[in-house]
N, C-alpha and C positions, 0 to 999 in steps of 0.2 A: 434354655428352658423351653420345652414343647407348646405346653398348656392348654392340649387338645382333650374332650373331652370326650368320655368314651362309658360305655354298659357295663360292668361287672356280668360274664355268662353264671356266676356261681350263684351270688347272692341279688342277683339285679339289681344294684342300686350305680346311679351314675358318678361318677366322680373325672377331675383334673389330672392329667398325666403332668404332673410338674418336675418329676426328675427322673431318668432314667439310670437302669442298674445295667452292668457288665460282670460276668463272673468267667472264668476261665479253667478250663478243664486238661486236662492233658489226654490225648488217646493216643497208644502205643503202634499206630500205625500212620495218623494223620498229623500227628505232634499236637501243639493245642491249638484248642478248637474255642471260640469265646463267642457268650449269648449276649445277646443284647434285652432287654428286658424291662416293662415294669410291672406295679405292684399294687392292685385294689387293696387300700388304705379298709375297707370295712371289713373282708375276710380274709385279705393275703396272698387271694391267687396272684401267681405268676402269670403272665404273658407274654411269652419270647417273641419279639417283633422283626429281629435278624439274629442271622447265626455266620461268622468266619471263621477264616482257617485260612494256612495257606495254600491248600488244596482246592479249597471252594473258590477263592480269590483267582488262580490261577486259569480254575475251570471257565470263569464268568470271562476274565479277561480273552481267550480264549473263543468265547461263545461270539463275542462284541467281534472280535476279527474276522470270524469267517462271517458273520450278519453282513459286517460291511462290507465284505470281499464280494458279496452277491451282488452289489448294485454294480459291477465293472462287470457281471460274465453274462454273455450274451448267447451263450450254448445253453438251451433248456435242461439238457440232462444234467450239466455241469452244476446249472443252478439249484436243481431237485438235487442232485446228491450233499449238493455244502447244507440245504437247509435240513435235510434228512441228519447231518452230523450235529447241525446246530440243535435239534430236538434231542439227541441221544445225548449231550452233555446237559442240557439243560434235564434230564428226566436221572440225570447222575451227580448236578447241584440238587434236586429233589429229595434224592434218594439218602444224601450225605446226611 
């Protein structure tokens, strides 16, 4: 149970996040893909708070390795170019 509390942007009234929702979709190129989610009890909007996959999942893992790969390189260009790759995955978790 969360129990944080939070604004409705729709109808502005505040309310308790006490249970979160998960729904799963399938897409024909990423396989499925599943939201994370809750629900203003006064008007219903949704609010997806994370989204995976095992594509995103891969990406992140991925992103974590070359971040900490940077703290061992001691060649400046070396280190410019891994964070340069760490930005282009993280703007292709974004983009997913």
């Amino acid at each position: 149970m969360i129990n944080q509390k939070v604004m409705c942007d729709k109808c502005h009234k505040g309310f308790k996040i006490k249970k979160l929702k998960k729904k799963a979709y399938t897409d024909g190129k990423r396989g499925k893909v599943f939201f994370h989610y809750f629900v203003c009890p006064h008007c219903l909007e949704k609010y997806v708070w994370h989204v995976e996959s095992d594509e995103i999942n891969r990406l992140i893992k991925e992103r974590k390795r070359l971040y900490q790969s940077t703290a061992t390189i001691l060649d400046e260009k070396e280190a410019e170019k891994a964070f340069k790759e760490v930005d282009r995955i993280e703007k292709q978790i974004k983009k997913m």
